[in-house]
Backbone bond lengths (Angstrom), bond angles and torsions (degrees), N, CA, C in turn:
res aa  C-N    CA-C-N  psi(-1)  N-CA   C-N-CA  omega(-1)  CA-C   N-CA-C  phi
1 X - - - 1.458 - - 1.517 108.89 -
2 X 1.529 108.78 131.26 1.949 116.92 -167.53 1.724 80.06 -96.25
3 X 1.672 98.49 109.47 1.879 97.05 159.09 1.160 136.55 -95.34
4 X 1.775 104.54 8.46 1.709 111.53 -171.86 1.254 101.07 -154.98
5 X 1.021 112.05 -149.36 1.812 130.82 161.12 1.787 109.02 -53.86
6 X 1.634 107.87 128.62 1.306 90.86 179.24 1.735 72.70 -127.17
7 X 1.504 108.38 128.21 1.539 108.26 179.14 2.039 97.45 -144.76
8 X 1.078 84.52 149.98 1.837 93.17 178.18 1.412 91.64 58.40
9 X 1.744 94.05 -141.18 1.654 105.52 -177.54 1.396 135.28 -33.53
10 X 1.297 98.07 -48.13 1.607 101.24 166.83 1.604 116.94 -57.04
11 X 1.268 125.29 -21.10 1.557 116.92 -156.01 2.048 71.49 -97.36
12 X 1.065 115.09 -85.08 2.064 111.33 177.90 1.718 103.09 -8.17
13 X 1.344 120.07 -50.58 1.587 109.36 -169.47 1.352 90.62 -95.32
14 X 0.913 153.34 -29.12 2.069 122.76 161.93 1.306 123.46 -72.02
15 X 1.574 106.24 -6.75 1.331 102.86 149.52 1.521 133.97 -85.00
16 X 1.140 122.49 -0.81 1.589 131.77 166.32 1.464 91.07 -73.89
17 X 1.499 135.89 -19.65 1.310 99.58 -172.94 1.533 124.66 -99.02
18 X 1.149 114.80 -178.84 1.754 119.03 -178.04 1.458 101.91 -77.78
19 X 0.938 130.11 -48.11 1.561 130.26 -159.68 2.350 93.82 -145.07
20 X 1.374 90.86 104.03 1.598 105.00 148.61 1.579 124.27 -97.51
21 X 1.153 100.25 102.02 1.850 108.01 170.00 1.564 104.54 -89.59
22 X 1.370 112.82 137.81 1.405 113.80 162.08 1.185 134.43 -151.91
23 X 1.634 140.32 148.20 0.977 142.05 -173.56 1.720 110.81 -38.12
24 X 1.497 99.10 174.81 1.343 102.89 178.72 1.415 124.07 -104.22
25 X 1.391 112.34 10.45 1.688 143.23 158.79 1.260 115.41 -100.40
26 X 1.492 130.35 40.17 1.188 118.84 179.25 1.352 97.87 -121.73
27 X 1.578 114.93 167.26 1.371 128.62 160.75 1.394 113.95 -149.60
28 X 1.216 108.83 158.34 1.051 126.35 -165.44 1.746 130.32 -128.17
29 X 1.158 117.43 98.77 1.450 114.81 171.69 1.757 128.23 -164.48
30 X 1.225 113.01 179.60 1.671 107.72 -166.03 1.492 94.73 -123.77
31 X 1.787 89.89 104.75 1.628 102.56 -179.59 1.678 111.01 -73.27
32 X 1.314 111.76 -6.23 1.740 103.45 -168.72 1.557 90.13 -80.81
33 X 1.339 157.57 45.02 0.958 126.95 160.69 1.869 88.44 -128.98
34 X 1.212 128.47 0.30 1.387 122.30 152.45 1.273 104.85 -65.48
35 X 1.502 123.63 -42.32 1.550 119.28 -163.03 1.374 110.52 -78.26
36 X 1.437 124.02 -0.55 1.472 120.74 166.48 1.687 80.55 104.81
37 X 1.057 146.56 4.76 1.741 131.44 -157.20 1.505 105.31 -107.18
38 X 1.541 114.97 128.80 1.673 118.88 -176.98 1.987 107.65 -87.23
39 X 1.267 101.96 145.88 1.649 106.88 177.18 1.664 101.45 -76.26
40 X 1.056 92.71 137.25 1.672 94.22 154.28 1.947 115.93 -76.30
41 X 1.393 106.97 138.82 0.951 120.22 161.16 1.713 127.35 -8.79
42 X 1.360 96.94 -81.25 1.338 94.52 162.97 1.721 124.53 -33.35
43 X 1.025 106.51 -67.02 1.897 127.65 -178.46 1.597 110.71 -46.46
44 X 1.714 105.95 -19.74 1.223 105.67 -168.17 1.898 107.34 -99.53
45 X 1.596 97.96 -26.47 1.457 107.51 -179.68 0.821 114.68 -43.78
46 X 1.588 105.35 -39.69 1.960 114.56 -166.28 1.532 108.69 -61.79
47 X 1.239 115.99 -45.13 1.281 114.21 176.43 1.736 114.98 -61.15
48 X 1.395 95.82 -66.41 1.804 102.93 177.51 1.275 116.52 -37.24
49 X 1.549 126.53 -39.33 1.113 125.70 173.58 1.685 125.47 -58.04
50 X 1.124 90.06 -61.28 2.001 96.20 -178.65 2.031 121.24 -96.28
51 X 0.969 104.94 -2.28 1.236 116.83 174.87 1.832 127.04 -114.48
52 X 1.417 105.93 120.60 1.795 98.92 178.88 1.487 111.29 -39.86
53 X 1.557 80.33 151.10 1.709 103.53 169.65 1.475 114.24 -40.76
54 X 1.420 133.05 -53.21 0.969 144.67 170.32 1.736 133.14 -50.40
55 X 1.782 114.86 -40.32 1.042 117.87 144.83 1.215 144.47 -60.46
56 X 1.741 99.95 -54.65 1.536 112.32 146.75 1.670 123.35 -19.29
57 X 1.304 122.40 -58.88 1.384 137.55 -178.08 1.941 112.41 -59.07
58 X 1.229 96.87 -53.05 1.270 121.85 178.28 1.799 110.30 -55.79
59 X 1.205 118.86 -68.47 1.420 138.36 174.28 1.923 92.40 -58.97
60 X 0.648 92.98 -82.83 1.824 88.17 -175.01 1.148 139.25 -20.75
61 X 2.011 105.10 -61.88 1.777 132.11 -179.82 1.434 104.27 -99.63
62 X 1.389 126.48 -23.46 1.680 122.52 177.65 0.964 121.36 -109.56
63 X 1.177 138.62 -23.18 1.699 149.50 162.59 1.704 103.62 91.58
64 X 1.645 109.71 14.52 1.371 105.52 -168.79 1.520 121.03 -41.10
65 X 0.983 110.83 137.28 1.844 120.57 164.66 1.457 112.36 -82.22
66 X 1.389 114.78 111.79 1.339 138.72 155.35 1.349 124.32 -93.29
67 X 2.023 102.85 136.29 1.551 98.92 -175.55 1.339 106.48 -95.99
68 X 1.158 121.96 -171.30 1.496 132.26 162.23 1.659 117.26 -16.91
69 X 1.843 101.59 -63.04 1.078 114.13 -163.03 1.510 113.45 -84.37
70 X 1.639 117.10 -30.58 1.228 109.10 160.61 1.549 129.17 -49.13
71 X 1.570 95.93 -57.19 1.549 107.84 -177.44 1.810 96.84 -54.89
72 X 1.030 145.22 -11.73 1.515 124.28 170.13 1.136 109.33 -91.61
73 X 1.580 137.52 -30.19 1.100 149.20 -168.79 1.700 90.60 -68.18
74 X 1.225 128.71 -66.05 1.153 124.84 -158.66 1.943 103.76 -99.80
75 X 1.539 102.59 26.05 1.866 92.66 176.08 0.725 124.96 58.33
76 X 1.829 137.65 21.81 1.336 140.66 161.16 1.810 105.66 -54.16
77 X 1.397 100.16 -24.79 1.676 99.26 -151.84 1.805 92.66 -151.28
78 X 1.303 125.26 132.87 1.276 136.75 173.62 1.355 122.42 -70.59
């Protein structure tokens, strides 16, 4: 269960999982690509794997911030 902000590392390790449930105060996003910083491969699978092409893109090249309700809208989170 995601009980807050799941941003950077934290958002990569709720993606190892099968099923993310989360509060309705959470958000979600990967600040290292404001900081100029590239994912490793690995870090990136997680996403490529379980998330559309389109989110995938989004989370990756824009660092967008998603809330609760987005991330269900678009299956970040179950």
């Amino acid at each position: 269960m995601i009980t807050g902000h799941c941003i950077a590392g934290g958002f990569i390790f709720s993606m190892a999982h099968d099923y993310r449930i989360s509060s309705e105060n959470s958000t979600f996003c990967m600040n290292e690509i404001h900081l100029g910083m590239s994912l490793p491969k690995g870090m990136m699978s997680l996403f490529y794997e379980k998330l559309s092409p389109n989110i995938f893109r989004d989370i990756i090249m824009t660092g967008k911030k998603y809330s609760s309700k987005e991330a269900l809208d678009f299956k970040i989170i179950d």
